[in-house]
C-alpha positions in Angstrom: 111.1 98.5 104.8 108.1 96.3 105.1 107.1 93.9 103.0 104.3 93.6 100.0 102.9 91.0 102.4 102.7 92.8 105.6 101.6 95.5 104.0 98.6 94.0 101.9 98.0 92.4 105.4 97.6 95.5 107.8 95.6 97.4 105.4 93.0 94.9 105.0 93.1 94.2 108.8 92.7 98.4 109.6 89.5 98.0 107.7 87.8 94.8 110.2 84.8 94.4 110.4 84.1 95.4 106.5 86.0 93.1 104.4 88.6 94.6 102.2 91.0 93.3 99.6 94.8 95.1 99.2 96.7 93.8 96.0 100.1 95.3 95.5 101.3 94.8 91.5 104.6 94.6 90.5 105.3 98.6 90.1 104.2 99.0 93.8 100.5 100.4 92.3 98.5 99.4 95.2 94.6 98.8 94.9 91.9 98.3 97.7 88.9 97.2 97.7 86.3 97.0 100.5 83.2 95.3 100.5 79.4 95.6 101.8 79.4 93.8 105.5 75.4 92.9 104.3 75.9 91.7 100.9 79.8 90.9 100.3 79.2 92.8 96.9 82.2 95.1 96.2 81.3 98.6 97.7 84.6 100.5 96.8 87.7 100.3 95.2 90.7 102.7 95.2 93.5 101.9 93.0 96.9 103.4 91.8 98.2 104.3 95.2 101.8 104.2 95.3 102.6 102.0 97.7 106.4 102.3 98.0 105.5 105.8 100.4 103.9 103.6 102.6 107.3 102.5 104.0 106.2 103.9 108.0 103.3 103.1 110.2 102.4 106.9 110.0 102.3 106.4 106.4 100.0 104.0 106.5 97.6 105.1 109.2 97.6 108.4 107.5 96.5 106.7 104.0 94.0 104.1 106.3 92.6 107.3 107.8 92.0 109.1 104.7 90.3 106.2 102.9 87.7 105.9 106.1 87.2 109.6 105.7 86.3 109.1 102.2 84.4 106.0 103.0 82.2 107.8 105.4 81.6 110.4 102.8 80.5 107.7 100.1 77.9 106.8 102.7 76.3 110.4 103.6 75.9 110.5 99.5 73.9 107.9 98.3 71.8 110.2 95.5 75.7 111.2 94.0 76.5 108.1 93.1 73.9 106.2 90.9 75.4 104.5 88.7 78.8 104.7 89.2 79.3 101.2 90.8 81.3 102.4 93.7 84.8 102.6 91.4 86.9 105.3 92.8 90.3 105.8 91.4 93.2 107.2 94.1 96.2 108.9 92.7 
């Protein structure tokens, strides 16, 4: 099993050059946030993914890969989310 640590620390490097910040809380509710490479301001945030199913690399790079698809998508969108602050909640 990997560790919290590890964990927080290859999700936030699978994200270089954009800065992103991975917290894992007690109950393994994991929460990422990655912000603007221009401005440092917070850009998105996912939160409540279960981290204790991210136990395997393919786990992981299937969850990194997702996020960056959704990412991408925030980004081809700009007129859909005035307003929302970039909050995104992940289930």
């Amino acid at each position: 099993m990997i560790s919290s640590q590890e964990l927080t620390h290859i999700v936030e490097m699978a994200f270089l050059p954009k800065r992103c910040a991975c917290t894992i809380d007690p109950t393994g509710s994991m929460t990422i946030q990655i912000f603007n490479q221009n401005t440092d301001k917070e850009e998105l945030t996912f939160a409540g993914i279960d981290a204790t199913t991210l136990t395997a690399g393919r786990a992981i790079a299937n969850l990194v890969l997702g996020l960056r698809e959704e990412i991408r998508l925030w980004h081809l969108q700009p007129e859909q989310r005035q307003g929302d602050g970039g909050k995104r909640l992940r289930n």
